[in-house]
C-alpha positions as CSV (number, residue, x, y, z in Angstrom):
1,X,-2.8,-21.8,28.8
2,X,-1.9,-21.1,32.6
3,X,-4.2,-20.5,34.9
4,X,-4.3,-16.7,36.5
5,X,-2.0,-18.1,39.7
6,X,0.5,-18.9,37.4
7,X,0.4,-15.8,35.7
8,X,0.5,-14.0,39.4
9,X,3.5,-16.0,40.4
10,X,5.9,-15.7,37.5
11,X,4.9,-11.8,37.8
12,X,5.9,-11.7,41.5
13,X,9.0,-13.4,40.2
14,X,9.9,-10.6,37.9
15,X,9.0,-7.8,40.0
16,X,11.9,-9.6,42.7
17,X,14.2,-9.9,40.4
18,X,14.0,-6.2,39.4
19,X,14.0,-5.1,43.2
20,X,17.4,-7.9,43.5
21,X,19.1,-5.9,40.9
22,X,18.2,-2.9,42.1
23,X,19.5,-3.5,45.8
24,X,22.4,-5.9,45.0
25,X,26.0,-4.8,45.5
26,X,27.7,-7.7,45.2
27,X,28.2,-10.4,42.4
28,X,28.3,-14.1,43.6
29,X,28.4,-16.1,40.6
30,X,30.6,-14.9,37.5
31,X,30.9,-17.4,34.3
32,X,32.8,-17.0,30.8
33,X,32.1,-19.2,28.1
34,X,32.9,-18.1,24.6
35,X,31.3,-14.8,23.5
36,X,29.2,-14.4,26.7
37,X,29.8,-13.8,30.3
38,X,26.9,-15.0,33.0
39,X,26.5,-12.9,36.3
40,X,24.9,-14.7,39.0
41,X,23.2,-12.2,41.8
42,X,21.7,-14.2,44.9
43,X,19.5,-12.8,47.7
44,X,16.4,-13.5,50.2
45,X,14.2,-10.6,49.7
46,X,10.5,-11.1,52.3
47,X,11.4,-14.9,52.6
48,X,12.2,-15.7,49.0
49,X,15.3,-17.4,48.0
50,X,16.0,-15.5,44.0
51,X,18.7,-16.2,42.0
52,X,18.8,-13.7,38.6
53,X,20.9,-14.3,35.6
54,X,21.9,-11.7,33.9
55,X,24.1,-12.3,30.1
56,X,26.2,-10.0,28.3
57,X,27.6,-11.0,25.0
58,X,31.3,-9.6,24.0
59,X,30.0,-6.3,22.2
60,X,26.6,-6.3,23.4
61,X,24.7,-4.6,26.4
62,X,23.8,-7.2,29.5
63,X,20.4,-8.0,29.4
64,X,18.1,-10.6,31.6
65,X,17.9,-14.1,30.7
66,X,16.8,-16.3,34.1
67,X,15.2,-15.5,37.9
68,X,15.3,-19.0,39.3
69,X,13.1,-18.4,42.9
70,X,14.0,-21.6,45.8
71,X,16.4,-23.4,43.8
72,X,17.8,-26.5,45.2
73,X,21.7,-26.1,46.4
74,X,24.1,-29.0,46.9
75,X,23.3,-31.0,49.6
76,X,26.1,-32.1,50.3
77,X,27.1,-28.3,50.9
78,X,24.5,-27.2,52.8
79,X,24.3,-30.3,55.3
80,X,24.1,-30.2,58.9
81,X,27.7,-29.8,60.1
82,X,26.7,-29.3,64.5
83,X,23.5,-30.3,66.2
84,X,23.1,-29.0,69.9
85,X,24.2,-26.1,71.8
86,X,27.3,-24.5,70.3
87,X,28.4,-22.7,73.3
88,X,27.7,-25.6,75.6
89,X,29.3,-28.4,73.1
């Protein structure tokens, strides 16, 4: 059974993912495979990294299926490409 701040947290994670939909205009990740398509909507919201996944299957109506908060990106992608003062260097 999980204990009440695991409850809390995959609440909180809910409630963003809502508000991300809500506020979103753009869609970042698109992916068909088969009978289903996979939207991908991204945002910080108050500090949070969220991603939501949202499926539609080829008749159906989209629905919800993922909110992954502070996932872990390539690193190779999202290295350190200057160090210093860019108007100086």
């Amino acid at each position: 059974m999980k204990n009440y701040q695991q409850i809390r947290t995959q609440a909180y994670k809910y409630y963003k993912a809502v508000e991300l939909l809500h506020l979103t205009t753009t869609l970042q990740e698109y992916q068909h495979t088969g009978n289903a398509e996979y939207f991908g909507f991204i945002a910080i919201l108050e500090g949070w990294k969220i991603k939501v996944i949202v499926k539609k299957t080829k008749n159906g109506n989209p629905h919800f299926l993922s909110v992954i908060p502070n996932w872990t990106t390539n690193k190779k992608r999202d290295r350190l490409l200057h160090k210093g003062n860019l108007e100086e260097d």
